[in-house]
C-alpha positions, 0 to 999 in steps of 0.5 A: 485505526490503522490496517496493516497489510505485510507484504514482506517477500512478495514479488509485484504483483502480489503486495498491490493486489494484496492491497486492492483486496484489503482496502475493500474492508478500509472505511473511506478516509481510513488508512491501509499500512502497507509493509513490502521488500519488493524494491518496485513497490514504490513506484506501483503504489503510485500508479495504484494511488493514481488509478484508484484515487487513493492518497498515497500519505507516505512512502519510506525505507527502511533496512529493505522494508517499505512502508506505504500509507495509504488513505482511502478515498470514496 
């Protein structure tokens, strides 16, 4: 099952640290769906995937929309 975060209004760095508190509750190997119209939410959940080791699945845009998977590492 997928978790779903909806960060849609929020401004950096909110919908990241939004993320970090709710991958805490994501079992490893699990995926955390993350949905922000920030245009910088992109590129700060590359750097967030890059600093916590998680895998950053896939990154798309839609009508303003982001949506972000993630998958949890260990």
């Amino acid at each position: 099952m997928t978790a779903i975060l909806d960060a849609r209004g929020l401004k950096c760095p909110l919908p990241v640290l939004r993320a970090r508190k709710a991958m805490k509750e994501v079992a490893v190997g699990g995926l955390l769906k993350v949905l922000a119209t920030d245009p910088g939410a992109p590129k700060d959940f590359v750097h967030f995937c890059e600093t916590t080791g998680h895998e950053l699945v896939e990154s798309s845009e839609s009508e303003g929309v982001y949506s972000l998977i993630i998958r949890k590492s260990a």
